[in-house]
Every structure is written in structure tokens, then in C-alpha cells.
C-alpha positions as CSV (number, residue, x, y, z in Angstrom):
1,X,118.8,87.3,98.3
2,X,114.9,86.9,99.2
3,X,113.4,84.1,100.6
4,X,110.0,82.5,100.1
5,X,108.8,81.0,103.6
6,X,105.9,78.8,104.7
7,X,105.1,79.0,108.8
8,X,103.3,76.5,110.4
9,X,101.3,78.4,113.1
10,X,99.8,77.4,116.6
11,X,96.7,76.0,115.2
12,X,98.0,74.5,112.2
13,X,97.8,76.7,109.5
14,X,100.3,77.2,107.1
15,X,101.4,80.8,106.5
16,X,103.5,81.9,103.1
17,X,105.1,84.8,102.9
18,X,108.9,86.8,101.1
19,X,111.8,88.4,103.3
20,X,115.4,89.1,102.5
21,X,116.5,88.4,106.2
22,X,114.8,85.0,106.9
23,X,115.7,84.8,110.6
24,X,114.9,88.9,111.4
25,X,111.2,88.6,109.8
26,X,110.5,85.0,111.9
27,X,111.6,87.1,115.1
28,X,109.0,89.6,113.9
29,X,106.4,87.0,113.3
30,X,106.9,85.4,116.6
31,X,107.1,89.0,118.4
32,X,103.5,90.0,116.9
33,X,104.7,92.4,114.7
34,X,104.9,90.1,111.3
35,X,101.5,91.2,110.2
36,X,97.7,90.7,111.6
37,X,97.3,86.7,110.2
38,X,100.6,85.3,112.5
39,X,100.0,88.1,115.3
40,X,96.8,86.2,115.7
41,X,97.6,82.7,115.3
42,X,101.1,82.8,116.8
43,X,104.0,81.1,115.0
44,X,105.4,77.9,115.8
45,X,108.2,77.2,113.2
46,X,109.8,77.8,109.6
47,X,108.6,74.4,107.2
48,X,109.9,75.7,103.9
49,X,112.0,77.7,102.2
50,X,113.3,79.2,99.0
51,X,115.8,81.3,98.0
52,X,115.7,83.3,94.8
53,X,118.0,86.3,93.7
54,X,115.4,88.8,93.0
55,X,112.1,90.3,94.9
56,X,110.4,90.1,91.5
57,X,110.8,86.5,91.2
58,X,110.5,85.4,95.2
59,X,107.0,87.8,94.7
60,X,106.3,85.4,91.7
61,X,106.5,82.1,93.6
62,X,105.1,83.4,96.9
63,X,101.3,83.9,94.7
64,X,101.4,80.7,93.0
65,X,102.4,79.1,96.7
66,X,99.6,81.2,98.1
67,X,96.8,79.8,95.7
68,X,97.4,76.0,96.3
69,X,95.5,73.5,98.7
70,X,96.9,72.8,102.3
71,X,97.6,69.4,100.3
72,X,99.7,70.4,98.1
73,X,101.8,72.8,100.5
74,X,102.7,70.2,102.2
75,X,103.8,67.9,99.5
76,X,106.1,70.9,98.4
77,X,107.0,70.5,102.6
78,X,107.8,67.1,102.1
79,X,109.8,67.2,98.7
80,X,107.1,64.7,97.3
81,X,107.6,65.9,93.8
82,X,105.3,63.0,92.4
83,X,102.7,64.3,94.3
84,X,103.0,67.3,93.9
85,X,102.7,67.4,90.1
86,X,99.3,65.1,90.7
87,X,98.2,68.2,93.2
């Protein structure tokens, strides 16, 4: 299994990223070794997540995530689906 995540950080940001051990990779976030972006804005919590039963397809969905507005992040966050579609 792989997961798709998004992270809300200390200052706000949203950070979306893949693992196949959801709670492990978090720890490494929080820890400073998750990569440069969360190392430098520090982690505050898991918002979102996915599961998908391939790397291939969790990759997939973690670039389209990537490429949308804060605004519509967050109405994927918030299961507005109507909203989401308009986004």
C-alpha cells in the first residue's frame, strides 16, 4: 500500500507528498529528515490522505495534487466535492 499525504506545516503551508509507511515518514518529517521544504517549515499535522495499491498510481495523484491552488487542496481537505469540481 502507498499513501498520498498533505501536511499542514508551522506557517501554514500545505505539503503533499507518497510513502508506504504513513506514520514512519511523518516521524521523519517532524525529525528534519523528511526532505529540505518540511525540515525548514516544520510539520504540524497529517490533513489528508489516500491510499492506493501501487507506487505508480499514488505517484500519479501526488502530481495532479501538487499542481492545484491552496483552494482547492483544501476543498479536497474538507471533502467539499462540489467545490472541488468548480476549483
Amino acid at each position: 500500500m502507498y499513501f498520498v499525504y498533505i501536511i499542514e506545516c508551522s506557517d501554514r503551508s500545505l505539503y503533499t507528498g507518497i510513502t508506504n509507511d504513513l506514520g514512519r515518514r511523518f516521524d521523519e518529517h517532524k525529525n528534519g529528515n523528511g526532505g529540505h521544504y518540511t525540515n525548514a517549515k516544520k510539520v504540524e499535522r497529517i490533513l489528508y490522505t489516500e491510499e492506493y495499491s501501487s507506487r505508480s498510481s499514488a505517484l500519479k495523484r501526488e502530481s495532479q495534487i501538487k499542481k492545484w491552488t491552496r483552494a482547492k487542496k483544501e476543498a479536497l481537505i474538507d471533502g467539499n466535492l462540489d467545490l472541488l469540481k468548480k476549483l
